[in-house]
VOMIZA-699446 format. One record per residue: x, y, z of N, C-alpha, C, O in turn; residue number from 0. Coordinates in pm, whole numbers, plus 50000, padded with zeros to 5 digits. Atoms other than C-alpha are relative to their C-alpha. Example, Ala and Ser with C-alpha at 12.3 -4.5 7.8 and 13.67 -1.06 7.14 Angstrom:
((50089,49881,50000),(51230,49550,50780),(50090,50120,50000),(50194,50118,50066),0)
((49918,49881,49994),(51367,49894,50714),(49923,50109,50073),(49974,50220,50090),1)
//
This chain:
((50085,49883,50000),(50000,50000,50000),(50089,50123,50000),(50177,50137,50085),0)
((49930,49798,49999),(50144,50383,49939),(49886,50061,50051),(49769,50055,50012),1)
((49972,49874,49911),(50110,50633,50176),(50068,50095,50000),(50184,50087,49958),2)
((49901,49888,49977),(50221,50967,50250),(50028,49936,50154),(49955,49863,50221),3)
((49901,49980,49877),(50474,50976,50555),(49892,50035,50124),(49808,50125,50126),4)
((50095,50036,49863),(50297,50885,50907),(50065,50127,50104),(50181,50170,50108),5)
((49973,49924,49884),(50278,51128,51203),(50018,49881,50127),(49956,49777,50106),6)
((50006,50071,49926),(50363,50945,51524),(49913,50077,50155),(49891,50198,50150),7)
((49972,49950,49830),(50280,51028,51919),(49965,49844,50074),(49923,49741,50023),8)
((49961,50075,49885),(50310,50820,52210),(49889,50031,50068),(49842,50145,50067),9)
((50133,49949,49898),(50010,50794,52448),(50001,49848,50122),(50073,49748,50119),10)
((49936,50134,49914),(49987,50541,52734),(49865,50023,50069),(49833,50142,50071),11)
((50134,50031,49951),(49626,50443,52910),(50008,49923,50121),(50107,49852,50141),12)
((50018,50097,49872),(49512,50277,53250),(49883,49952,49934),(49816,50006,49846),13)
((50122,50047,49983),(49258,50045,53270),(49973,49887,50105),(50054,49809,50156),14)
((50033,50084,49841),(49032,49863,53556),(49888,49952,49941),(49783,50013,49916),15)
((50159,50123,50014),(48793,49567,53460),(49910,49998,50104),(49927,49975,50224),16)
((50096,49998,49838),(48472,49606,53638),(49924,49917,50050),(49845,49912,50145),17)
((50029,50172,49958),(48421,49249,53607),(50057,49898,50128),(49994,49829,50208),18)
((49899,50039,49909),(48704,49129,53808),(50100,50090,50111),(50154,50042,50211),19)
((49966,49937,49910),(48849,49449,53954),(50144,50033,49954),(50191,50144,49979),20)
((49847,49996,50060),(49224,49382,53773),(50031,50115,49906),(49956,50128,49809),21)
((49918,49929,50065),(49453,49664,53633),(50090,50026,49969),(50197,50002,50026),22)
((49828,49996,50096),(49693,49775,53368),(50004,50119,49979),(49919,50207,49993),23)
((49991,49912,50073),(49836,49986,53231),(50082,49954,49824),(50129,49841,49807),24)
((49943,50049,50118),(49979,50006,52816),(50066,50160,49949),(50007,50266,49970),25)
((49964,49912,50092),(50193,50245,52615),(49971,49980,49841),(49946,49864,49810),26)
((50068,49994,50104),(50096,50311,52263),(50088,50088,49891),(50141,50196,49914),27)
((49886,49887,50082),(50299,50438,51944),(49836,50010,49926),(49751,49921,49920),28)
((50183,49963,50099),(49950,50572,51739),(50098,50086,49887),(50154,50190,49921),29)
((50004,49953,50123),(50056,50648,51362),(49861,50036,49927),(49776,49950,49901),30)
((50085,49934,50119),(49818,50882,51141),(50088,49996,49904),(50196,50055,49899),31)
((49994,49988,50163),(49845,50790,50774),(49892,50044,49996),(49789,50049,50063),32)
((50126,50010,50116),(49693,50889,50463),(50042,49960,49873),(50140,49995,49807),33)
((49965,50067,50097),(49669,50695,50214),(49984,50063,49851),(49954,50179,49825),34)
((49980,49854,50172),(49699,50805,49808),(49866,50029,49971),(49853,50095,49868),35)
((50147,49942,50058),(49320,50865,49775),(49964,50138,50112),(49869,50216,50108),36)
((50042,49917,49829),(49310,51082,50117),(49925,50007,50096),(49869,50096,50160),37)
((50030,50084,49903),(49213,50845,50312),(50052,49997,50113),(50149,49921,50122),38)
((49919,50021,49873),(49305,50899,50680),(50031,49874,50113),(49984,49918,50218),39)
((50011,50117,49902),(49357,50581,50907),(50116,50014,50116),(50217,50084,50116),40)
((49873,49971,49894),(49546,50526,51238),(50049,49840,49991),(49987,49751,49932),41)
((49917,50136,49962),(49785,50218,51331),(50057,49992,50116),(50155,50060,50147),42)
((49941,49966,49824),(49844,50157,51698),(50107,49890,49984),(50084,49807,49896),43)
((49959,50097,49964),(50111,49936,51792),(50072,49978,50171),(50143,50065,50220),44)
((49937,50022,49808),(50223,49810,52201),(50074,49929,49953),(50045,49856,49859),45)
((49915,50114,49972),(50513,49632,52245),(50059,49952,49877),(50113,49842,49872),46)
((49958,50024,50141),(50607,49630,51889),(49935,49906,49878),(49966,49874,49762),47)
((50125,50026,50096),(50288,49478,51784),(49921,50050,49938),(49901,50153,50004),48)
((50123,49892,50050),(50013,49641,51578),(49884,49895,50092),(49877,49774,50114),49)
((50130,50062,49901),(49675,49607,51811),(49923,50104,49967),(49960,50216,49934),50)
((50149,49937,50017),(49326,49729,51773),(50055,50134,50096),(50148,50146,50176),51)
((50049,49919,49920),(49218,50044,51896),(50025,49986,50139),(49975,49875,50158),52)
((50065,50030,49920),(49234,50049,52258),(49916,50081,50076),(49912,50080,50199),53)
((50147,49920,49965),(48931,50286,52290),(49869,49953,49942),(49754,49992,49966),54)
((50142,50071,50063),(48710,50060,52073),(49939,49892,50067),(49827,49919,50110),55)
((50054,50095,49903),(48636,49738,52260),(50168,49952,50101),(50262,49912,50031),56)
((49905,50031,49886),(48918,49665,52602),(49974,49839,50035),(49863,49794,50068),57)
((50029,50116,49943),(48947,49334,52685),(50097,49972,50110),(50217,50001,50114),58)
((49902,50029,49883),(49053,49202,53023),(50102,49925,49998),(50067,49808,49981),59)
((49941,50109,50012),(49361,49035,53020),(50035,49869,50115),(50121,49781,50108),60)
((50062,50081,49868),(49264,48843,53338),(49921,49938,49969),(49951,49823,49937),61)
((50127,50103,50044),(48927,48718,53255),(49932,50042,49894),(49815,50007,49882),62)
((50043,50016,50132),(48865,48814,52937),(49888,50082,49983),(49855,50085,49864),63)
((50111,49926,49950),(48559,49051,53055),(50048,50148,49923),(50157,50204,49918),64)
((49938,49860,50078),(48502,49383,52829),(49913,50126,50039),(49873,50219,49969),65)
((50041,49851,49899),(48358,49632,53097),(50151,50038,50046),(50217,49987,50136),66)
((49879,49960,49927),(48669,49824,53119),(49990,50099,49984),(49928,50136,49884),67)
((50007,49875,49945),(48715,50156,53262),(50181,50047,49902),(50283,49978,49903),68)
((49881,49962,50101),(48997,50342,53011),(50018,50189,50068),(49937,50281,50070),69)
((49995,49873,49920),(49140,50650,53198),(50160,50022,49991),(50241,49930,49999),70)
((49830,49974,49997),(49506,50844,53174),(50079,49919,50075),(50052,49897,50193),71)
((49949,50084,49895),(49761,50617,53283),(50109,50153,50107),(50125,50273,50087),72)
((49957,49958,49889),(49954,50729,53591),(49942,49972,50126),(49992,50019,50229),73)
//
């Protein structure tokens, strides 16, 4: 696929399952492309993986439960 040249930032999230009570936290590299029609999309990746959104659906990594509370980490 061609693209123009990605913006980056860094963002980093808490979260508390309100199933089980368990919390994390994650850092986040979030690239904005656009693609050659001018098409905007983002690409998250943690840990040097690409991963979903994590403001679209959270899943617990405890019990798997997707009532999760998403709030600034610190």
């Amino acid at each position: 696929m061609s693209e123009i040249a990605a913006t980056t930032v860094h963002e980093a999230y808490a979260f508390a399952c309100m199933k089980c009570g368990y919390g994390w936290e994650q850092s986040y590299q979030i690239e904005h492309h656009v693609d050659v029609h001018g098409h905007a999309f983002v690409v998250y990746t943690a840990d040097g993986q690409r991963v979903p959104s994590p403001l679209s659906t959270p899943t617990c990594a405890n019990c798997g439960g997707h009532v999760v509370r998403i709030m600034r980490a610190g």
